[in-house]
C-alpha positions in Angstrom: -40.7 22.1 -9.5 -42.1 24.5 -6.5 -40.4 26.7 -4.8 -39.7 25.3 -1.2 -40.7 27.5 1.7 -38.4 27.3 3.7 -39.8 28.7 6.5 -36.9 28.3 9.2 -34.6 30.7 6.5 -31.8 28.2 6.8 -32.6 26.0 4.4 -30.2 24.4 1.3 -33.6 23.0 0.1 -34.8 25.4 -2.8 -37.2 23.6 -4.9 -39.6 20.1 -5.0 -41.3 18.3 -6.9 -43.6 15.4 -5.8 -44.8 12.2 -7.6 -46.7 9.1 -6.6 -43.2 7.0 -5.5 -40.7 9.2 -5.2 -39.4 13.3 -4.6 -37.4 15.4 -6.6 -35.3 18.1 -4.3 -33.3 21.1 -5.6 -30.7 22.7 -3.4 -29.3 26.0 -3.1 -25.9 24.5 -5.3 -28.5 23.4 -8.1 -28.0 19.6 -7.3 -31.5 18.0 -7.7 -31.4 14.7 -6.2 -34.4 12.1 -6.7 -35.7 9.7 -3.5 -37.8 7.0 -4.8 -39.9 4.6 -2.8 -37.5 1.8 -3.4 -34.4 3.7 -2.9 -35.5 5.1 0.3 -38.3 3.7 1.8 -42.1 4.6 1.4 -42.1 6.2 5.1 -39.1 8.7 4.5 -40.3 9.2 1.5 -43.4 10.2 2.3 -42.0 12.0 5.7 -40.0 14.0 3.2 -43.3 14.9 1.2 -44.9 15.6 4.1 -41.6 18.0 5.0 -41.4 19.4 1.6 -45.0 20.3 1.5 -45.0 22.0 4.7 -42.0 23.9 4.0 -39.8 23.5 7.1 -37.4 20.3 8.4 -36.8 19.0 4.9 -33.3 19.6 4.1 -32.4 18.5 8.3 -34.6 15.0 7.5 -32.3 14.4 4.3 -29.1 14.9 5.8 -30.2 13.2 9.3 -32.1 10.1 7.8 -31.8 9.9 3.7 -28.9 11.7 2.4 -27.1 8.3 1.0 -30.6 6.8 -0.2 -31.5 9.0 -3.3 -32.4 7.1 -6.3 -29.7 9.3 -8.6 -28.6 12.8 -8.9 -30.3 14.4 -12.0 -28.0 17.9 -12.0 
């Protein structure tokens, strides 16, 4: 996983990791929780990419638009 950012310094996002259909996010509690195309949608999954990637609004698009969609919780 890469370390997230987290440019605003607010962040419960820590850690990503990005694969062709879905996102892996690791918060501050060590949850990692996976968003897969199907489970979420290809558009907020690749807005969350897009998020992750950039290193700012991630963790506010999750718990705004796809905090109930994740595919499973792996920790």
């Amino acid at each position: 996983m890469k370390p997230y950012k987290n440019l605003s310094g607010k962040s419960t996002v820590t850690m990503y990791e990005l694969a062709k259909d879905f996102i892996k996010v690791r918060f501050a509690d060590q949850g990692v929780y996976r968003w897969t195309n199907q489970s979420a949608g290809s558009e907020n999954v690749r807005q969350m990419k897009t998020l992750a990637v950039t290193g700012k609004g991630l963790g506010t698009y999750i718990e705004s638009k796809a905090k109930a969609l994740y595919d499973r919780k792996i920790r």
